[in-house]
C-alpha positions as a printed NumPy array, in Angstrom:
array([[ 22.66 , 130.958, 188.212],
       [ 25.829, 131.473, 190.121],
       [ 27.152, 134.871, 191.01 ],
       [ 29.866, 134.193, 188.447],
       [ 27.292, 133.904, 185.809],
       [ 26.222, 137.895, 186.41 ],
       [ 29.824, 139.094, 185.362],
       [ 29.599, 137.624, 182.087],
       [ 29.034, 140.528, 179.306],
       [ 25.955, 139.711, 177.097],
       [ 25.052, 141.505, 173.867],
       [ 21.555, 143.095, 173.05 ],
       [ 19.348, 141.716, 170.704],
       [ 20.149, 144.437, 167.982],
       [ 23.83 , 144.404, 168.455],
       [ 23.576, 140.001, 168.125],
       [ 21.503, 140.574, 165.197],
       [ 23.758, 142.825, 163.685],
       [ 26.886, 140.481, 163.989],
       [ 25.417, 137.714, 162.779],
       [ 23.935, 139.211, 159.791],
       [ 27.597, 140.816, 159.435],
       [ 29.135, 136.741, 159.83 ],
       [ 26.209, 135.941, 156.979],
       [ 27.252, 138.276, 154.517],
       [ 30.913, 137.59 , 155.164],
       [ 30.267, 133.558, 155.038],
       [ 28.411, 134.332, 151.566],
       [ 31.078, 135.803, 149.772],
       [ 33.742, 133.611, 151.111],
       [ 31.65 , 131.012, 149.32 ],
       [ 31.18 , 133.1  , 146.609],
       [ 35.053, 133.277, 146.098],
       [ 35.645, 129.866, 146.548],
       [ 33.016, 129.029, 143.791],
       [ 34.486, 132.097, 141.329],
       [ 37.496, 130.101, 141.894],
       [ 36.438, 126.489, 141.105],
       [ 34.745, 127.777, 138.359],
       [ 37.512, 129.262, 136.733],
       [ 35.502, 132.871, 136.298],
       [ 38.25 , 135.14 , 135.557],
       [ 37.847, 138.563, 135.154],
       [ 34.41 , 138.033, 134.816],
       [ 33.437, 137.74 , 138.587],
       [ 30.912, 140.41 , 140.172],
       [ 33.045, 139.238, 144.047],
       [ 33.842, 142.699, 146.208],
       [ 36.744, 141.593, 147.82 ],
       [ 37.099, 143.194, 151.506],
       [ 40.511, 145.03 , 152.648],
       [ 42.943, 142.798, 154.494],
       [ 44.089, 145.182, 156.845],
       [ 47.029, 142.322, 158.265],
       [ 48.296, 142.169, 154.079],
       [ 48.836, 146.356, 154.474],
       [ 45.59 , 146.427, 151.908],
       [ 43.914, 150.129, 151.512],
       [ 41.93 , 150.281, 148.027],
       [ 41.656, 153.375, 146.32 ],
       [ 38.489, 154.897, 145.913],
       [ 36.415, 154.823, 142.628],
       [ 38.173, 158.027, 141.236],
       [ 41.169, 156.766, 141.42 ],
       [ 40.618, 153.321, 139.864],
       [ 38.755, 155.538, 137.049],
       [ 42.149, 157.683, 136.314],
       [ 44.665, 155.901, 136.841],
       [ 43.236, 152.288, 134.474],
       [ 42.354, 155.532, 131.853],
       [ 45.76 , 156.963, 132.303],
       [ 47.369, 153.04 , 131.916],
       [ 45.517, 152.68 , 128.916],
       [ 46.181, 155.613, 126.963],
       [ 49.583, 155.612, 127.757],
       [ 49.805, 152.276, 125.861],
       [ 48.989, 151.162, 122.398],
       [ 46.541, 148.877, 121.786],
       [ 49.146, 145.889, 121.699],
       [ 50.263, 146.948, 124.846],
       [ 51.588, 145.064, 128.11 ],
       [ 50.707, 146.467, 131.266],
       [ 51.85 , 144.635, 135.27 ],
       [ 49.818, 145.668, 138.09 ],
       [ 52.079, 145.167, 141.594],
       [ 50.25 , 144.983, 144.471],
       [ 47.221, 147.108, 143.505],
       [ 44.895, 144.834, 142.376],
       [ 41.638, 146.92 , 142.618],
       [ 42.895, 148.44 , 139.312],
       [ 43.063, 144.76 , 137.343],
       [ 39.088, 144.276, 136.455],
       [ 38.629, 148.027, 135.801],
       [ 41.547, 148.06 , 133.353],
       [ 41.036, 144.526, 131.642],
       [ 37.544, 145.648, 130.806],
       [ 38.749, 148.506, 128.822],
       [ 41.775, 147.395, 127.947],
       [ 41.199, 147.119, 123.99 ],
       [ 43.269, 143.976, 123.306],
       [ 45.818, 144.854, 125.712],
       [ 47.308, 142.141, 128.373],
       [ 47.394, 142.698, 131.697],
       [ 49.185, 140.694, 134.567],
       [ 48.524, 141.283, 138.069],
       [ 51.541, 140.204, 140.833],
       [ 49.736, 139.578, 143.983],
       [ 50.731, 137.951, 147.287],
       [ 46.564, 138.147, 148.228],
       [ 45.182, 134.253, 146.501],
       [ 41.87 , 135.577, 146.914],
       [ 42.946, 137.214, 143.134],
       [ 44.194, 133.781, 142.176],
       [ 40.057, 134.133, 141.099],
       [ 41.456, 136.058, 137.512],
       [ 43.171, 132.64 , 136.14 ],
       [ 46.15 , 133.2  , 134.16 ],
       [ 46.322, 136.925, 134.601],
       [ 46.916, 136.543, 138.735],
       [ 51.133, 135.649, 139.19 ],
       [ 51.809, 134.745, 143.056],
       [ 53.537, 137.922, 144.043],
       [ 55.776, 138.392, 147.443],
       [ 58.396, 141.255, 147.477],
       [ 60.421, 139.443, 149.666],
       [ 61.137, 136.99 , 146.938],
       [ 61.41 , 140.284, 143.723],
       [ 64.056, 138.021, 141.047],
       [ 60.578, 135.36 , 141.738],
       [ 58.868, 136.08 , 138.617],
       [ 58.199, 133.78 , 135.615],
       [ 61.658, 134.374, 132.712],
       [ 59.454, 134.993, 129.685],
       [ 57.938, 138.297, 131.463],
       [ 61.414, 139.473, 132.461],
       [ 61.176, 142.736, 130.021],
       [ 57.823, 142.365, 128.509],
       [ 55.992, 145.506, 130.063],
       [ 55.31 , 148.221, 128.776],
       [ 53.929, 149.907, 131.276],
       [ 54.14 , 148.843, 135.454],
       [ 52.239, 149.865, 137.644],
       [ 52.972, 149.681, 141.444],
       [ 51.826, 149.926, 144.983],
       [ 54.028, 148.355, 147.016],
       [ 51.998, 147.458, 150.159],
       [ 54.301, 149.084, 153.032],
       [ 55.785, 152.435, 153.396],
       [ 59.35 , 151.248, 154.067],
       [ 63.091, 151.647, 152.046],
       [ 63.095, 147.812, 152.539],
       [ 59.823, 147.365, 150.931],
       [ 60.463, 149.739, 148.377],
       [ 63.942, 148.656, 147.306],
       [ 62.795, 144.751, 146.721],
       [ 59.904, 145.986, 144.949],
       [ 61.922, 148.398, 142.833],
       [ 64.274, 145.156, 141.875],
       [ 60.6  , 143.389, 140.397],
       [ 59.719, 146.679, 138.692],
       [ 62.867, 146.756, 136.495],
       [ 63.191, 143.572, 135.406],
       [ 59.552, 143.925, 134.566],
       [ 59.756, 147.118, 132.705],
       [ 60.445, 147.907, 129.025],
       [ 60.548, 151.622, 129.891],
       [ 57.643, 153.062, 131.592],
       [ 56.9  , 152.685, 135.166],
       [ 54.153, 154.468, 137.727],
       [ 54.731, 153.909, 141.406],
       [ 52.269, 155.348, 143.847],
       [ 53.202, 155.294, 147.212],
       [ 53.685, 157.415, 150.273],
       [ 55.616, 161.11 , 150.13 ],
       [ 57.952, 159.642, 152.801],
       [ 59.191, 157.511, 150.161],
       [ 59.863, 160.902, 147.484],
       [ 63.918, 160.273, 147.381],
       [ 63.938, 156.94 , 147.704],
       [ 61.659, 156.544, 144.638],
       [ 63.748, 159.105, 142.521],
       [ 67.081, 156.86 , 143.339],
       [ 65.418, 153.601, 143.04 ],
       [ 63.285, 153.611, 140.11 ],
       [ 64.682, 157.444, 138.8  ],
       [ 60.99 , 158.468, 138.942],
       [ 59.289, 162.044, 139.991],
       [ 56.314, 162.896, 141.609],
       [ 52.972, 163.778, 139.241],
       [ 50.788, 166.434, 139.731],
       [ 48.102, 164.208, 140.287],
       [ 47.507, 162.21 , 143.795],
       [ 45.424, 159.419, 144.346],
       [ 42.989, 158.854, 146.587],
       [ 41.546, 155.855, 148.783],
       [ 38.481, 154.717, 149.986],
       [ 39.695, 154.693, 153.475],
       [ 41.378, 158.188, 154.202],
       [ 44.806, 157.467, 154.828],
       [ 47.015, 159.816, 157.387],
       [ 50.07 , 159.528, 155.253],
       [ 50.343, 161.645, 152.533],
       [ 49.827, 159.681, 149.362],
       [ 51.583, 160.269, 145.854],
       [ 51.948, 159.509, 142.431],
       [ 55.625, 159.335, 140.526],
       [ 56.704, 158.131, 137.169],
       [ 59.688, 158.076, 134.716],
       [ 57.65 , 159.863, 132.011],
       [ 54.483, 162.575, 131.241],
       [ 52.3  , 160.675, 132.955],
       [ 49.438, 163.63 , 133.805],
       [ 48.586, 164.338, 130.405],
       [ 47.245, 160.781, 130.223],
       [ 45.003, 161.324, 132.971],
       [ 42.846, 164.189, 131.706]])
């Protein structure tokens, strides 16, 4: 062994066991994906998808997901269209309760292209991009655009209303509060939402109309 040899850092037992039981688990349900996908599963899938820090991805936390599909649904009628924007870990909650309502999610993330029909290829850089027979057909949007910036913000807003028949949520950073009010003529809701990961911005919800009393 030359003297070279000693410099090099070696891992533990425990700590080598550890990461390759973490590059297991992560090799299983990148298969798992892939086979949801060939298999055409749909909403049906039982696959945890994993943040993608590099796509701006933060998931809101199981409270959340609970009030805000609850608040989408009642504020709908049974008939009812409702677009998800870039917060897709509200699409399987609220197609499961949904009640005969359709619901579309815009995603740049293909690891959602695993929901079929529902999944549209989504990238705010591109907001006219969206398929003409959905241009009006909401009604009710739903968005998180995925970074806290009047760029962001203003291309998404452009998506939103030619999504929108009337109704529109956006939950985003405070920082955004005026831009959101000029963009999308929106205020900011008593209630707040919440992620799994604790976020150090201040995080809000706004919409054009009552939409707290749906959430109790």
């Amino acid at each position: 062994m030359s003297e070279s040899d000693d410099d090099i850092p070696r891992l533990n037992s425990a700590t080598l066991a550890a990461l390759n039981e973490f590059y297991q688990e992560k090799e299983e349900r990148e298969n798992k994906l892939k086979h949801a996908i060939e298999q055409s599963e749909n909403k049906n899938c039982d696959i945890i998808f994993e943040e993608d820090w590099q796509l701006s991805q933060f998931w809101y936390d199981e409270k959340t997901i609970l009030s805000l599909t609850r608040g989408a649904v009642k504020s709908t009628l049974n008939d009812g269209k409702i677009a998800l924007i870039s917060c897709p870990t509200l699409y399987k909650r609220l197609s499961n309760i949904s009640e005969g309502r359709q619901v579309k999610l815009f995603e740049f993330d293909k690891r959602f292209s695993v929901f079929g029909s529902d999944f549209i290829l989504y990238d705010y850089n591109l907001p006219q991009n969206i398929p003409n027979d959905l241009i009006g057909f909401f009604d009710l949007v739903i968005c998180d655009p995925p970074f806290l910036s009047e760029e962001c913000l203003t291309k998404v807003a452009v998506t939103v209303k030619l999504l929108a028949k009337n109704n529109i949520v956006l939950c985003t950073g405070a920082v955004m509060n005026d831009m959101a009010g000029k963009l999308l003529n929106v205020k900011k809701c008593n209630y707040a939402p919440h992620h799994k990961n604790n976020l150090a911005n201040e995080f809000c919800c706004y919409s054009n109309f009552c939409f707290d009393k749906y959430l109790t």
